[in-house]
C-alpha positions as CSV (number, residue, x, y, z in Angstrom):
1,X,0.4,8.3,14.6
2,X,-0.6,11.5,15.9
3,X,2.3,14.3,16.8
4,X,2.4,16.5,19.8
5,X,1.4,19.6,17.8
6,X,-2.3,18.6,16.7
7,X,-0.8,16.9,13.7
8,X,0.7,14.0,12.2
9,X,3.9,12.4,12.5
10,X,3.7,11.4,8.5
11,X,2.4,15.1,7.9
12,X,4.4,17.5,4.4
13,X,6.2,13.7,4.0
14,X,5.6,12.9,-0.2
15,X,2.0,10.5,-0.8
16,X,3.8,6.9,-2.3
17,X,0.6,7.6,-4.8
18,X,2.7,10.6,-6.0
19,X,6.0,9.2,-7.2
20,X,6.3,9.3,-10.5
21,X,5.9,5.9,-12.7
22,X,8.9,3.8,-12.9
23,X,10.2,6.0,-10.3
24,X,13.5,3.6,-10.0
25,X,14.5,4.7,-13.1
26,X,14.2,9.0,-11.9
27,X,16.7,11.5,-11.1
28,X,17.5,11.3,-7.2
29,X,16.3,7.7,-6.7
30,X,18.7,5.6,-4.8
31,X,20.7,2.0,-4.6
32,X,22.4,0.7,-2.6
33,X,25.4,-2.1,-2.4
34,X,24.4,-5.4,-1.5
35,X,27.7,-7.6,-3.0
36,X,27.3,-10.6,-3.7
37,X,23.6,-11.5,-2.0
38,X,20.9,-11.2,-3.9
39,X,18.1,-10.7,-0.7
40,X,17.3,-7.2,0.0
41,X,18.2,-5.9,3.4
42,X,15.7,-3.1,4.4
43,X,12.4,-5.2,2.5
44,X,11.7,-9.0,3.3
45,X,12.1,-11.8,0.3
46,X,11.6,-15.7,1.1
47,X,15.5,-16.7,1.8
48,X,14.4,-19.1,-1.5
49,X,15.2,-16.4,-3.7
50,X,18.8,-16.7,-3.2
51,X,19.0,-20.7,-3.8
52,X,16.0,-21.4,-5.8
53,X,17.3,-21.8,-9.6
54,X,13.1,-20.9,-10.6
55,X,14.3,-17.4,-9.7
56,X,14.4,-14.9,-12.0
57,X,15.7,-11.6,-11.0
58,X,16.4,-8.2,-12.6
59,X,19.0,-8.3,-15.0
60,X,20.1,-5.1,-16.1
61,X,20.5,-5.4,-19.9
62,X,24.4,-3.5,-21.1
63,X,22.6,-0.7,-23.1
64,X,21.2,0.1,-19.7
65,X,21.7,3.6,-18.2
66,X,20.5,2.7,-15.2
67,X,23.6,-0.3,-15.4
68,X,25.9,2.3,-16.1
69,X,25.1,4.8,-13.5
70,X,25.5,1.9,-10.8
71,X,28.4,0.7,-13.0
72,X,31.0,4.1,-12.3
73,X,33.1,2.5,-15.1
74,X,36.9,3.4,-14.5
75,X,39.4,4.8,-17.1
76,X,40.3,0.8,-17.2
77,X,36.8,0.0,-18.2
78,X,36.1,-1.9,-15.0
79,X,32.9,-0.5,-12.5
80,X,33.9,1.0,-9.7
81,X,30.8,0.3,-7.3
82,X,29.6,2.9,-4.7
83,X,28.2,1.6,-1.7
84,X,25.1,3.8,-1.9
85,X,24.1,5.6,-5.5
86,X,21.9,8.5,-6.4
87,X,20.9,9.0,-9.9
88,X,22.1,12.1,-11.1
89,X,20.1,12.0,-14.5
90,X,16.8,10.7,-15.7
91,X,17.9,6.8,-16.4
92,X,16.0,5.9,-19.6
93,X,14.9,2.2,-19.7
94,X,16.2,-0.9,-21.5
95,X,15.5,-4.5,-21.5
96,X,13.1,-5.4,-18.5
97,X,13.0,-2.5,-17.0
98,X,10.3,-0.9,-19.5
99,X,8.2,-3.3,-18.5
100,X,7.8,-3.4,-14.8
101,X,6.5,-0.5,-12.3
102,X,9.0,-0.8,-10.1
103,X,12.2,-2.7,-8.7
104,X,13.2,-4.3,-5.4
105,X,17.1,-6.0,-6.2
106,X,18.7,-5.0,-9.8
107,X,21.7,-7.3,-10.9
108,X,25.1,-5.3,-12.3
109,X,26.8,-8.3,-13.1
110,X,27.4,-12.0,-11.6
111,X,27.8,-11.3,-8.2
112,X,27.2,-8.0,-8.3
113,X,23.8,-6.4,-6.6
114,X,22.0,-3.4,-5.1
115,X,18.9,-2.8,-3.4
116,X,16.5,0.2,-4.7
117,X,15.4,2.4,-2.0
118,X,12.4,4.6,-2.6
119,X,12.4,7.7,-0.6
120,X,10.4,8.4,2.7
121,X,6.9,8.7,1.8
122,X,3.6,8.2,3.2
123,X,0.2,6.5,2.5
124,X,-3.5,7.3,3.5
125,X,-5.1,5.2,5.7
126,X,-8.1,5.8,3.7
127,X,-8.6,5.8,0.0
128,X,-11.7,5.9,-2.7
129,X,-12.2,2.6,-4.7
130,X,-10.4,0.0,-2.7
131,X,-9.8,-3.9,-3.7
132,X,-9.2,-7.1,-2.7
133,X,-5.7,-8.8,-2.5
134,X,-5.6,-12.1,-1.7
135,X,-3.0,-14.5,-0.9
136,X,-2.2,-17.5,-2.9
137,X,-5.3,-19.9,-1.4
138,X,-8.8,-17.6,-1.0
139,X,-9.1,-19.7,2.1
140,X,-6.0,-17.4,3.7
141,X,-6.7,-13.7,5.3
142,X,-7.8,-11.3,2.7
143,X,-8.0,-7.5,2.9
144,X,-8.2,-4.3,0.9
145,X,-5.4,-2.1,-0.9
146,X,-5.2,0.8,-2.7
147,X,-5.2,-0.1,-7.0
148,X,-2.4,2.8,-7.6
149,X,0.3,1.5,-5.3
150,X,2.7,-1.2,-6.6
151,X,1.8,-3.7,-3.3
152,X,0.4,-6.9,-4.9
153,X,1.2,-9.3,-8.1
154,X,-0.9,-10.6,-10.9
155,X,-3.2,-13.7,-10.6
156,X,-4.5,-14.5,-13.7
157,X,-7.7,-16.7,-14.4
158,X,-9.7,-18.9,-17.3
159,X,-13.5,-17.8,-17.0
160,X,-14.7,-20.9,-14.7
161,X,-11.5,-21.4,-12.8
162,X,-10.1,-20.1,-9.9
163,X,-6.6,-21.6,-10.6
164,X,-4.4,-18.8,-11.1
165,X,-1.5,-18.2,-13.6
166,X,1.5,-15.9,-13.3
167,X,3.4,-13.6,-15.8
168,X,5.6,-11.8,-13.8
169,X,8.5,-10.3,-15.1
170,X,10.8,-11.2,-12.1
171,X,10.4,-13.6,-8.5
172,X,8.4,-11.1,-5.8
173,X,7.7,-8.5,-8.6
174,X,4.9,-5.5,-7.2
175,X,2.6,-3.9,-9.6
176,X,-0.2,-1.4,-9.5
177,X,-3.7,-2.5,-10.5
178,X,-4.0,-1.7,-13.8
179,X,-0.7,-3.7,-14.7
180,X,-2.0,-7.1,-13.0
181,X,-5.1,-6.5,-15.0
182,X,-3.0,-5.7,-18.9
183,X,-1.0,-8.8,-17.5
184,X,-4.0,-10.6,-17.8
185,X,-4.9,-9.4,-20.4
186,X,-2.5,-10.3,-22.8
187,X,-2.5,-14.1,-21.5
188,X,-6.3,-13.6,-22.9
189,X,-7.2,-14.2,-19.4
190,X,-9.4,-12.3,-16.4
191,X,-8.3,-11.3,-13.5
192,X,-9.1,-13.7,-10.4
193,X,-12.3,-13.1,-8.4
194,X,-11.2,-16.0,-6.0
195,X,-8.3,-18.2,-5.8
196,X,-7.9,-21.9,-5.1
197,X,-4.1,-22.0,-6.1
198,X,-1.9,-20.2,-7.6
199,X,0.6,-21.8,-10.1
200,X,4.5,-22.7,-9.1
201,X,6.1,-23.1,-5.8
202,X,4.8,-21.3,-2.7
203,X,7.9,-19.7,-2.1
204,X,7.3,-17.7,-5.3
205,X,4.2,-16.6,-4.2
206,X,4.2,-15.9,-0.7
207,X,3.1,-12.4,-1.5
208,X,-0.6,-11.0,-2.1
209,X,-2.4,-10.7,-5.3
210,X,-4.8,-8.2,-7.1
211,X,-8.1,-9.9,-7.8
212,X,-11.6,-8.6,-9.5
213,X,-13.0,-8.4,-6.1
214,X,-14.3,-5.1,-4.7
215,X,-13.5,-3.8,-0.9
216,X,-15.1,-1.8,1.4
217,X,-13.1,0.5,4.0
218,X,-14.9,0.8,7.1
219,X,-14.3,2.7,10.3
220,X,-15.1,1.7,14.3
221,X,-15.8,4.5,16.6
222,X,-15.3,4.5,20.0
223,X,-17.5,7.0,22.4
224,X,-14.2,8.9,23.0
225,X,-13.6,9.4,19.2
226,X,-10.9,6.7,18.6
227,X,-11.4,4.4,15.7
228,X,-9.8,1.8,13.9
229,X,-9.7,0.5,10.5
230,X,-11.9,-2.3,9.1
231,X,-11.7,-3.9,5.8
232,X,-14.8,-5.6,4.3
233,X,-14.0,-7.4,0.8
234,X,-17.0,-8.7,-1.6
235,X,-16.4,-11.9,-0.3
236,X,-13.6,-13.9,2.1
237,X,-13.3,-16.6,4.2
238,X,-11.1,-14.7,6.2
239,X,-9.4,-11.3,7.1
240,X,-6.1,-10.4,8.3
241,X,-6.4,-9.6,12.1
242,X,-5.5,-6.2,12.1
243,X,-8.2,-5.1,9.7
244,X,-10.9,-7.1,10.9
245,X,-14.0,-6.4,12.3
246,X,-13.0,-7.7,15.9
247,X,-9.8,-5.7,15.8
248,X,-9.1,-3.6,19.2
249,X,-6.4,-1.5,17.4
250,X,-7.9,2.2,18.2
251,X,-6.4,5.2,17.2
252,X,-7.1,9.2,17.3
253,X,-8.3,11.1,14.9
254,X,-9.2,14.9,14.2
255,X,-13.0,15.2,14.0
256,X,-14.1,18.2,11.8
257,X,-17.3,19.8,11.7
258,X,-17.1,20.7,14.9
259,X,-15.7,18.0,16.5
260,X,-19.4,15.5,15.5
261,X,-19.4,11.7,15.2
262,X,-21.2,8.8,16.0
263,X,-21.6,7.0,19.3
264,X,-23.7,4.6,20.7
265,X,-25.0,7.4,22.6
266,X,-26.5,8.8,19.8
267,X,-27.8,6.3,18.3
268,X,-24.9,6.0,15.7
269,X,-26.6,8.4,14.6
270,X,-28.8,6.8,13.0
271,X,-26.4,6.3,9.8
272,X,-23.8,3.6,11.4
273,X,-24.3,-0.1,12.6
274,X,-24.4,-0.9,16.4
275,X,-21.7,-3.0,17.8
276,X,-22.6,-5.6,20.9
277,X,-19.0,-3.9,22.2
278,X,-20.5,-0.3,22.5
279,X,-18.8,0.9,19.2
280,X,-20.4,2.1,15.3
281,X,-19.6,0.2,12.4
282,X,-19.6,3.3,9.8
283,X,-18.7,3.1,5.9
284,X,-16.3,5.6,4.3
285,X,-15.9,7.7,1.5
286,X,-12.5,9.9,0.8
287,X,-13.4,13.6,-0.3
288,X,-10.2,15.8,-1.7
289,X,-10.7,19.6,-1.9
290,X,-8.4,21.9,-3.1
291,X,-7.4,24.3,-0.5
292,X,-6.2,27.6,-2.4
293,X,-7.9,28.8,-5.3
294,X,-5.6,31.9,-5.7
295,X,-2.4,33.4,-4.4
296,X,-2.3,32.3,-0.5
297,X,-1.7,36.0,1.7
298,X,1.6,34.3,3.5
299,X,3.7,31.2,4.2
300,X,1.9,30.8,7.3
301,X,-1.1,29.9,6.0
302,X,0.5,27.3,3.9
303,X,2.2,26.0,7.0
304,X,-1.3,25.8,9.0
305,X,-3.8,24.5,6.1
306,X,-1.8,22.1,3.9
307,X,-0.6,18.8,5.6
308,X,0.2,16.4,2.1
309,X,3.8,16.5,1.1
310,X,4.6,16.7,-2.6
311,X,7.6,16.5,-4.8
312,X,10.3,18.9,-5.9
313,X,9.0,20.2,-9.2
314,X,11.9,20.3,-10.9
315,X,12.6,16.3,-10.9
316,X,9.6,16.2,-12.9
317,X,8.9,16.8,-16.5
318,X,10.0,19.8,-17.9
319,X,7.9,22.3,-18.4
320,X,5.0,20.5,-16.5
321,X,4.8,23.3,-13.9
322,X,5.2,27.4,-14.5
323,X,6.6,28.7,-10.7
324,X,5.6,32.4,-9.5
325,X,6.9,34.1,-6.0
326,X,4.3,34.2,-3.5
327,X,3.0,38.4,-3.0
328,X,6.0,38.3,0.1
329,X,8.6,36.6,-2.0
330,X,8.7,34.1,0.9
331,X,7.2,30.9,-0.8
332,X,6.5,30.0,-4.5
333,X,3.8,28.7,-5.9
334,X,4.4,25.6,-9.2
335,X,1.4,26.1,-11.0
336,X,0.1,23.2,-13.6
337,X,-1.8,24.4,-16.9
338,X,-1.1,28.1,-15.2
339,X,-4.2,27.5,-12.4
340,X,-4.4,26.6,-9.0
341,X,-5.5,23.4,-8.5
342,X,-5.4,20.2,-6.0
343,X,-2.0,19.2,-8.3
344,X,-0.4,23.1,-7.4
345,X,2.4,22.4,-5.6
346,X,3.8,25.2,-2.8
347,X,7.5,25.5,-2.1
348,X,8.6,27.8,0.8
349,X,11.2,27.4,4.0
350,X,10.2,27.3,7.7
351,X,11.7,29.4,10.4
352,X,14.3,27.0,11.5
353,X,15.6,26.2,7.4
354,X,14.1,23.4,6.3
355,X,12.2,23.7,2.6
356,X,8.7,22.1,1.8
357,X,7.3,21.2,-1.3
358,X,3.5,20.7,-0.6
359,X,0.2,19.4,-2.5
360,X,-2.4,22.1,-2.4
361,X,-5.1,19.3,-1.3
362,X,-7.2,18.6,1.7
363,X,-8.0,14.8,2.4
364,X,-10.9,14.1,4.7
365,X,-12.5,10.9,5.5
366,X,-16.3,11.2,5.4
367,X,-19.0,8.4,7.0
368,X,-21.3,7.5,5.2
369,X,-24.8,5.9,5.6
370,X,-25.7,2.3,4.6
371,X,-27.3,3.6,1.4
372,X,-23.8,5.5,0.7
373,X,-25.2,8.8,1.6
374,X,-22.7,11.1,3.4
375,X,-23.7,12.0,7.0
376,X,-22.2,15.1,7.3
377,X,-19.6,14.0,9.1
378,X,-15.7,13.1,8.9
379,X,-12.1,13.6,9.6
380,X,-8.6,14.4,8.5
381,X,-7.1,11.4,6.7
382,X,-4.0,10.1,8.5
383,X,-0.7,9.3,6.6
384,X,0.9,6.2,7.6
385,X,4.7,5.6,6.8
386,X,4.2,1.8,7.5
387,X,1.7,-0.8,5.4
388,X,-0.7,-2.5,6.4
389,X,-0.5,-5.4,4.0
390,X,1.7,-7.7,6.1
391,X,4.0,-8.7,3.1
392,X,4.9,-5.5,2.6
393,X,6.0,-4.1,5.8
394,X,10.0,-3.5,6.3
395,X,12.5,-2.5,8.0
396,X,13.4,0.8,5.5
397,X,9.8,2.1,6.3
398,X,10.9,1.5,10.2
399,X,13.3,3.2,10.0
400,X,12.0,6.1,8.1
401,X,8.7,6.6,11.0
402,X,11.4,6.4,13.5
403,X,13.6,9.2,11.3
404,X,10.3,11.5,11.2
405,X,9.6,11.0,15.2
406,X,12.8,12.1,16.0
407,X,12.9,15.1,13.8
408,X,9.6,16.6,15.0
409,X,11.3,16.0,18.8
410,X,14.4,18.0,17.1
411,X,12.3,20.1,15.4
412,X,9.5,21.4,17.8
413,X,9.2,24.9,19.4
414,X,10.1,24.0,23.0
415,X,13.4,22.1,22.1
416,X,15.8,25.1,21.8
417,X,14.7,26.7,24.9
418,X,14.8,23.3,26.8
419,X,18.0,22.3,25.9
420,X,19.5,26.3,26.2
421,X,17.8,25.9,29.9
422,X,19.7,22.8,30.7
423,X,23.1,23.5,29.0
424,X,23.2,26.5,31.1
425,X,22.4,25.0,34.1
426,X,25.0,22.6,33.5
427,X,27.7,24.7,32.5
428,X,26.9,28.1,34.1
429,X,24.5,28.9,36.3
430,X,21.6,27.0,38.1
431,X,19.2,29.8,37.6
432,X,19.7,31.6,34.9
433,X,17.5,35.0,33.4
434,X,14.8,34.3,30.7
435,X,17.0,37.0,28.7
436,X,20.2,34.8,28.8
437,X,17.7,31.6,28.1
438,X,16.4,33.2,24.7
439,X,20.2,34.5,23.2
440,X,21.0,30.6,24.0
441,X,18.1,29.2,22.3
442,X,18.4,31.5,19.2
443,X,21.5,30.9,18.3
444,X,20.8,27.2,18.7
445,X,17.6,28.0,16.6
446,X,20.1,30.4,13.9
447,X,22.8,28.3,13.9
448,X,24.9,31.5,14.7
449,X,26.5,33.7,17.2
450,X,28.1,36.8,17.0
451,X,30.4,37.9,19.6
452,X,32.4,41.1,19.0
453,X,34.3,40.5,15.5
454,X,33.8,37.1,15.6
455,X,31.3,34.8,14.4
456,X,30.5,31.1,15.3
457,X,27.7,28.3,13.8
458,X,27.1,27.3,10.4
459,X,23.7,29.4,10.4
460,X,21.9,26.2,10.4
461,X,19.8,25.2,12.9
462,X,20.8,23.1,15.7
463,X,24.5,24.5,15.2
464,X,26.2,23.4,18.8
465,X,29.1,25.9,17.9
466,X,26.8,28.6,18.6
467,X,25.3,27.3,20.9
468,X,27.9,27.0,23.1
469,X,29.7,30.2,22.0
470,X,26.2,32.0,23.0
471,X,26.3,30.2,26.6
472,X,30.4,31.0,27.6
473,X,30.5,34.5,25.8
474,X,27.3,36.2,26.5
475,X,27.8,39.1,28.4
């Protein structure tokens, strides 16, 4: 979703692709209480998994640190559970937890649950070496996802077969590529290129599964620009609506290169398919540059030329990153191996307070011929907070786009000078001077006042004490 600044709303948020492995298990990460119910409330699980004795859930083992963290054992040596927990420490893993990539519901004890909630983050729309997923039948929608996120389970075939086995660790356990495929692995067994069936009771697998199968990401252009997304596995019998070929779902992009694409008008330029609807049927390919090669002059440019969000250094490994103050003092720059590079991550504090960590990394989405030739032309890869695989969508990552639109409302330019204009008129005066206008909106901006010998506001931004101390006491 685009922003009203010539950005988007998902911009500086962290890439999903960034979080660090077993991320559940990490300093900050966060649970919360559920009681006795063992169904997660801000991700979707079949209402099976709650009466179903075939479940198997995460069990946290009693040598756990993670158990003992969510635990907050008393002086009686009973836990004293917190509706919502933050890991203060690294949690070292025990039992099943070494084994998975990551966790949706933990179990504390009996009756005893709580939900993991990863932080806000984002995904591209677009990414290089896509695969199939598949649902439990081949004869179901397929579509393409992105190997390094945890999104899809393990289906594992005998050569000849397309009856798949599970070994999953726990009911409605996510994995990354690479883990479906060791999974396989060790059952001396390939991953599926198609699937008839898929072993045990539906409700157990009523998620999507990694197969062998390549994808192809595809794009739809409009004349005006607008495009939407198309997904083109190896093979299929079918693709989920939103990602097919005859989907209407259009969106904007920003064109680079001068603002170029395709049209029918053009000829597709003689790269792209022809649609019978008037549109080009283009193939993609994901090019990341790294922006800075050396010291950037100021913030600013940070702020203008670097959109992916990255974590806080210092939750990662120690000593990964070396940090060195910008020429200004005003940002810092966390350099890996002591060079700039796409993995350099910049650190620095906008006008109205708020700190960024960000990725030193340009994504761009570049059309390519038939032959896989690049045409020359492309566009900014969009961040999504929501997934497209329909299992996967939920109400936390909702709830987090919704967060994000209503701080870049809170956040832009214009909203301390609209709402000083309005208090005032309100309050004071129906017409009052641009001068009185601007002490109103900076202190809403500053989060202070001064008046005399007396102060008012926080000094953070938004700060109505100020605020209203700047409208009833400026001279």
């Amino acid at each position: 979703k685009t922003d009203t600044t010539g950005g988007y709303i998902g911009d500086k948020y962290l890439l999903c692709n960034d979080l660090p492995p077993k991320a559940f298990l990490k300093t900050g990460a966060q649970y919360r209480l559920l009681g006795s119910s063992s169904l997660p409330e801000l991700m979707s699980d079949p209402t099976d998994f709650s009466t179903e004795s075939e479940v198997v859930r995460v069990v946290l083992d009693n040598s756990s640190t993670l158990r003992s963290q969510l635990c907050n054992e008393n002086l009686a040596g009973n836990c004293d559970f917190k509706n919502t927990v933050v890991l203060q420490s690294n949690a070292v893993c025990a039992g099943i937890e070494c084994y998975v990539d990551t966790v949706r519901v933990v179990q504390v004890e009996s009756d005893v649950f709580y939900e993991f909630v990863p932080p806000p983050c984002v995904t591209f729309s677009f990414y290089n070496n896509p695969v199939k997923i598949s649902p439990r039948k081949s004869s179901y929608p397929a579509m393409c996802a992105d190997p390094t996120l945890a999104v899809a389970s393990e289906a594992c075939c005998s050569i000849g077969s397309n009856d798949a086995q599970r070994d999953s660790r726990y009911s409605g356990e996510r994995m990354i590529f690479t883990t479906a495929e060791t999974r396989c692995s060790t059952m001396s067994q390939l991953m599926c290129d198609s699937i008839s069936e898929v072993e045990g009771p539906s409700f157990l697998n009523s998620g999507y599964f990694w197969t062998a199968d390549s994808c192809l990401l595809q794009v739809k252009i409009k004349r005006d620009g607008t495009l939407t997304i198309v997904h083109k596995p190896g093979s299929f019998s079918e693709r989920v609506g939103h990602v097919d070929v005859r989907n209407e779902n259009y969106f904007k992009v920003y064109w680079e290169q001068d603002g170029n694409y395709p049209t029918v008008g053009n000829n597709c330029g003689g790269a792209c398919e022809i649609l019978s609807e008037g549109a080009c049927l283009c193939n993609t390919g994901v090019v990341e540059e790294t922006v800075f090669n050396s010291m950037p002059a100021s913030k600013s440019d940070i702020h203008e030329k670097l959109s992916v969000g990255a974590l806080d250094p210092s939750v990662l490994e120690s000593g990964a990153y070396t940090s060195t103050l910008g020429n200004n003092g005003d940002f810092t720059a966390h350099l890996k191996d002591n060079e700039f590079s796409s993995e350099t991550i910049f650190e620095y504090e906008d006008d109205k307070g708020r700190t960024f960590f960000v990725k030193n990394v340009h994504s761009s989405v570049h059309l390519l011929d038939m032959a896989g030739n690049y045409t020359g032309q492309s566009f900014r890869n969009a961040p999504q907070f929501m997934s497209f695989i329909p299992s996967e969508t939920n109400l936390r990552d909702a709830q987090y786009e919704t967060e994000a639109v209503l701080d870049h409302y809170f956040f832009h330019d214009n909203t301390p000078p609209f709402l000083a204009l309005r208090l005032i008129q309100r309050l004071v005066m129906s017409n009052p001077a641009p001068r009185y206008i601007q002490v109103v909106a900076e202190a809403f901006k500053s989060g202070f006042y001064l008046s005399g010998d007396s102060s008012f506001g926080t000094g953070r931004y938004g700060d109505l004490s100020a605020t209203f101390a700047a409208i009833y006491l400026d001279r």
